[in-house]
N, C-alpha and C positions, 0 to 999 in steps of 0.2 A: 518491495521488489527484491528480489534474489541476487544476493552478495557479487554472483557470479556474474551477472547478467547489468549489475553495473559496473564493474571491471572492465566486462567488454567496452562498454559506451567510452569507460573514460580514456583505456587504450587506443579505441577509433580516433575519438576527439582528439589525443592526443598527437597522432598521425596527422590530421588536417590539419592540424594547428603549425606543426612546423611547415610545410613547405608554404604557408598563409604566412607566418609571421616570418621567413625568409624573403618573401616575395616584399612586402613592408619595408623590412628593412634594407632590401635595395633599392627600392623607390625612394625610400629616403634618405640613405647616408652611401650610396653606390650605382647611382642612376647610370652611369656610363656601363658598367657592370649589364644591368638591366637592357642598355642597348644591345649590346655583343651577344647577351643571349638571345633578344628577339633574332638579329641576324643568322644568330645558329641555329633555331630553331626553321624559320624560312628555310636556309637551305637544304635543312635534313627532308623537310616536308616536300618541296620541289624535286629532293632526291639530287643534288647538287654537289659538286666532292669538290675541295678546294684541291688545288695541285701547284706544283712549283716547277718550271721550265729553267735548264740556265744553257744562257750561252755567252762565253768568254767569262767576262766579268758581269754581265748584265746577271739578276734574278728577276723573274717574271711570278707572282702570282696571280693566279685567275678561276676561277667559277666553271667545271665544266657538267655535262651530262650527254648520255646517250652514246653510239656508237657509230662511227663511219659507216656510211652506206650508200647509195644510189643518189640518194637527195643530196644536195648539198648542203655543207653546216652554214651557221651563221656564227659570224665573231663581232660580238657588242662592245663597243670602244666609249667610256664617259669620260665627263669632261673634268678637266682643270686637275689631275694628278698627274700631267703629263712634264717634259722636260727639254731643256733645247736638241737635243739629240733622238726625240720622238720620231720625228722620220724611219732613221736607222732601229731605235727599237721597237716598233712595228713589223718589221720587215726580219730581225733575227729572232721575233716571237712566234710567228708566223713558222717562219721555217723549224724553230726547234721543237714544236710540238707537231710538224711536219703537215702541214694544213695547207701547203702549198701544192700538194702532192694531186688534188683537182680544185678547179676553181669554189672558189666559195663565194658569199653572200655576208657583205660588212654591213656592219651595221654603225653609224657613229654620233653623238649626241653633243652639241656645242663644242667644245675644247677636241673630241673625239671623234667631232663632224666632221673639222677640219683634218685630220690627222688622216681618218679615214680616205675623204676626198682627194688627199694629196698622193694617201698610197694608192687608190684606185689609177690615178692619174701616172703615175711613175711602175706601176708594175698592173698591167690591164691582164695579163693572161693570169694571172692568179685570181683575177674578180666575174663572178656570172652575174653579180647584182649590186648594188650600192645604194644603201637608204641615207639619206643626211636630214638629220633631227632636229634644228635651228641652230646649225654650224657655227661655229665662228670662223676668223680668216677671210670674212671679207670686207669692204669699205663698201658700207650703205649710204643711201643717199640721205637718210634721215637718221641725223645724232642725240640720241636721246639723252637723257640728264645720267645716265648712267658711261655712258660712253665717253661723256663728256668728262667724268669724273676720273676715269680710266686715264686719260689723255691728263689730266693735273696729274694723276698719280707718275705719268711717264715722265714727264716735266718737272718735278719735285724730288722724283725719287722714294719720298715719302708712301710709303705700305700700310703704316701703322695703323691706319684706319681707313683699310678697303670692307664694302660691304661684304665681300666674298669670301674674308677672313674673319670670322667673327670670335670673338675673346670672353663673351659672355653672353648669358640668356638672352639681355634684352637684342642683344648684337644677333644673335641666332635667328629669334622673332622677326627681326627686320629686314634679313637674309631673305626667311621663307617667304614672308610679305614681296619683296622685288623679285624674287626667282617664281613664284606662284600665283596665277591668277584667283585660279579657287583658296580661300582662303581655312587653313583646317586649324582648327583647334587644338594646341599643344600644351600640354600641361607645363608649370613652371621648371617641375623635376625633370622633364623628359627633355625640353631646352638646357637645363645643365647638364643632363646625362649627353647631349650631343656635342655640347661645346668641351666637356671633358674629354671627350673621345678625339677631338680632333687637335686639340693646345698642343701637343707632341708634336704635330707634324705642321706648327703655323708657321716658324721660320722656313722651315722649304719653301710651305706657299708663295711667304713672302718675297724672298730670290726667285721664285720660279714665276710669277707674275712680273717681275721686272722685264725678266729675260722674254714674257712671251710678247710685252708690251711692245718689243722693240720692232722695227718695221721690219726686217728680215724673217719674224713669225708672224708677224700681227698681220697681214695680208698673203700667207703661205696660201691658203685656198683659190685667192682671188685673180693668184700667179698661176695656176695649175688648171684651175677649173678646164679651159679649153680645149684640153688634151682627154679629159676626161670621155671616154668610150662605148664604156656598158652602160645598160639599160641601168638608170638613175630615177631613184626618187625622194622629193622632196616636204617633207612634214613640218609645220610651223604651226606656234601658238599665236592669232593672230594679234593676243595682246600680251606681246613678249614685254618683257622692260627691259631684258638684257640685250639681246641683239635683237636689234628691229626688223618687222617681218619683212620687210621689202629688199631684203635679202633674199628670198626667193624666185624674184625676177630677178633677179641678178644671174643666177644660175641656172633659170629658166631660158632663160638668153643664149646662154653661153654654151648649154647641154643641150646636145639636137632630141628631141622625141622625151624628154624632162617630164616626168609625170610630179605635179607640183596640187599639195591637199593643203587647204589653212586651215587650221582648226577653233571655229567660234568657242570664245567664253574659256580660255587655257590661254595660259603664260609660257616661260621659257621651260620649266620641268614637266614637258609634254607626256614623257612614260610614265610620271611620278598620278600626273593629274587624272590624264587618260588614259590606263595603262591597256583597257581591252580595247578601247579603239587601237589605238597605237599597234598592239599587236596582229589587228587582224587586219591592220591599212599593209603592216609589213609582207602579213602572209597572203592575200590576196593579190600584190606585187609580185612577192618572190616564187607561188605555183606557175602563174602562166612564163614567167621569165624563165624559169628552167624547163619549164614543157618546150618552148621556142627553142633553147639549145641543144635539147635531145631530139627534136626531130630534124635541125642542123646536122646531126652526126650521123642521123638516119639517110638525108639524101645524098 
């Protein structure tokens, strides 16, 4: 073979080879690394820009895309990064990215269900729609073994071994097992690469579950719900572990004209599990809801 023409090969080869054996080597000595790029890559792909909001003292980061238009946007609120001042910074995030300027479409998932349902409840002209994703914030009739545990943790004080903080693999695994119904398959490195990724930020968690445990948050939803206005809908895993579905008659109840879906064979991380239903239960809600308030302005 011609001197030249295996030069080529070994030059190619050698190209594959490194971003192969970089790839390796994050999987194996840099897995948290290996997370943050899946996540940068998602975004880029979705076309997603991250952006930074401030108002006072508060810094907001968040995930945006697209442009103000005719339709209303939607603002996606998740669970459990939240903080006892969540009320108020919902409401100076809103306005500094000026998203109050026409009504919009919340969207909020557990810790963010509640949050969301409280802002829908306390500022109704800024909402044309409201999805609530298996909220937290309210007192169900049925206390499950997780709830229960929440409730020792209020009572003890003791954080140090919440499910919802996990500190290592096996802790991670156990998470996803309670928070998921469908069970997925997670490599051992890819559990260390997430519990790396979060140990920085596990004493917040653990102050800020105290704080939410306390009854002045722990039933914020469940205070508000009635006041609640706009057209609501409600989405539940019907084999949640975290908050039990029978939370949704609760709301159902409470919310006149409550459009309420349970979703067979999903747990509590309903977008994570189902994510195309999920979105097309949102958009199928959220077209005829804003066609309804356009021809309001029409007559």
């Amino acid at each position: 073979m011609d001197l030249d023409v295996i030069n080529i090969f070994m030059i190619a080869g050698s190209t594959l080879a490194i971003p192969i054996l970089a790839f390796i080597a994050s999987f194996l000595l840099w897995p948290s690394a290996l997370i943050r790029f899946y996540y940068w890559y998602w975004r880029r792909a979705l076309g997603m820009q991250v952006r930074y909001a401030h108002h006072e003292d508060y810094q907001f980061c968040y995930l945006y895309r697209g442009r103000p238009g005719s339709k209303p946007s939607l603002l996606f609120l998740h669970g459990f990064t939240a903080h006892k001042d969540t009320w108020l910074s919902v409401v100076k995030f809103v306005e500094s990215i000026k998203l109050n300027r026409k009504p919009f479409h919340l969207v909020g998932t557990s810790m963010g269900g509640s949050v969301a349902g409280v802002y829908a409840a306390q500022h109704p002209s800024d909402i044309c729609g409201l999805s609530l994703i298996c909220p937290a914030g309210l007192k169900a009739p049925n206390n499950n073994e997780f709830v229960k545990q929440m409730q020792d943790i209020k009572n003890s004080e003791n954080v140090h071994r919440t499910p919802l903080i996990p500190s290592t693999p096996q802790e991670m695994e156990d998470m996803l097992r309670l928070c998921s119904y469908v069970r997925f398959k997670v490599p051992q490195q890819i559990l260390q690469g997430l519990v790396d990724d979060r140990i920085p930020h596990n004493d917040f968690y653990r102050k800020l579950l105290l704080e939410l445990l306390h009854d002045k948050s722990c039933y914020a939803l469940q205070e508000k719900m009635d006041k609640i206005a706009v057209p609501t809908q409600i989405i539940w895993g019907k084999q949640d572990q975290v908050l039990d579905v029978s939370g949704a008659d609760i709301l159902a109840n409470a919310i006149p004209g409550c459009q309420v879906v349970i979703l067979d064979n999903c747990g509590h991380t309903v977008a994570v599990e189902r994510p195309r239903k999920t979105a097309k239960l949102i958009l199928d809600f959220l077209v005829p809801t804003h066609s309804t308030e356009n021809n309001k302005k029409l007559l």
